[in-house]
N, C-alpha and C positions, 0 to 999 in steps of 0.2 A: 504494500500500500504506500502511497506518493504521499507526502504532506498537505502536496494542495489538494487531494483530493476531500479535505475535511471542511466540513462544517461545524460551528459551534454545535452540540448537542447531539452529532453523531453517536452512533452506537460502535462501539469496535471492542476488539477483546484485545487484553494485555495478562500475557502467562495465563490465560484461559476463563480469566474474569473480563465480565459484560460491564462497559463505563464509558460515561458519554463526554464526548471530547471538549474540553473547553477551550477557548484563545489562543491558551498557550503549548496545545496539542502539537500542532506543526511545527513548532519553535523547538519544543522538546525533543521533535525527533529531526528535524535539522539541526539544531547547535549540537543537541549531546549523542544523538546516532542511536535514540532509543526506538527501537521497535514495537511497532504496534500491528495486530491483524483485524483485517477485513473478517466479518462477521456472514458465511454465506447463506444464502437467504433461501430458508424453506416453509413449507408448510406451516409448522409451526410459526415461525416468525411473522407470515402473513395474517394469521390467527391473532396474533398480540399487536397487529397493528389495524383489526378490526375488519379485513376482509372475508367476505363469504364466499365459498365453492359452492356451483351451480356445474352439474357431471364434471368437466374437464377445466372449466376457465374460471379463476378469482377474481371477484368485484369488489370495488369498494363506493359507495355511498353515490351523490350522485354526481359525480364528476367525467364520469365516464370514463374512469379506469379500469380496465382488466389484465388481466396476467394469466398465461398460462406455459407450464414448462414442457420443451420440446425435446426432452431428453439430455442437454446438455448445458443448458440456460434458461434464464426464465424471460420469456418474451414477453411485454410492454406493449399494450396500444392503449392509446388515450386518444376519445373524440372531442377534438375540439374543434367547433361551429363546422362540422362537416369533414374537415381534414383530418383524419388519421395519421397518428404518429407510430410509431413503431419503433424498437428498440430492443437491444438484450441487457439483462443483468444478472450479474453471479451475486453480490454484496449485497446488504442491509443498509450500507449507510450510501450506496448509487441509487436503491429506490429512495430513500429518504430526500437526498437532494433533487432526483429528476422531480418526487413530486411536489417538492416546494419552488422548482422552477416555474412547474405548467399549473399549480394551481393558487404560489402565494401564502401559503397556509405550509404550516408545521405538518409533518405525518403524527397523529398522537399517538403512542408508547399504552395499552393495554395493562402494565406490568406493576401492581404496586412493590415490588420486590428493587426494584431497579431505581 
């Protein structure tokens, strides 16, 4: 995982604990060379981020997002006003970002553990 790939509030794992990146996340792993991992994105995690399975594809609310894995990634289309977007993702904290790109809003976290 890249540093810029982060956003404030990311979800990523460090030595196999789940904790959400603050400010000074990319600093940390550029100045001091600390390692952090991408958190890859399943079933489960789609569940804690509030979407629902309908046979094969995941929905969430009404934004027109759905996801469905095609065996090696999890594919992305989002309609918006007509035009479909499309996209893949492995990580937890690339959906997080793609959907605060296309919708403006936070993904909320399901999880009071976290």
């Amino acid at each position: 995982m890249k540093a810029n790939e982060l956003r404030i509030g990311n979800l990523i794992m460090k030595d196999g604990e789940v904790f959400q990146s603050t400010e000074y996340t990319p600093l940390i792993m550029v100045r001091y060379g600390e390692r952090f991992d991408p958190i890859p994105l399943t079933e489960e995690w789609l569940l804690k981020f509030g979407f629902e399975k309908v046979k094969v594809i995941w929905f969430l609310n009404h934004y027109g997002f759905c996801l469905w894995f095609d065996g090696n990634d999890w594919c992305v289309m989002y309609n918006a006003m007509k035009n479909n977007i499309v996209c893949y993702l492995k990580h937890v904290h690339q959906l997080q970002n793609l959907y605060f790109i296309l919708t403006g809003e936070e993904l909320t976290f399901n999880e009071p553990t976290l």
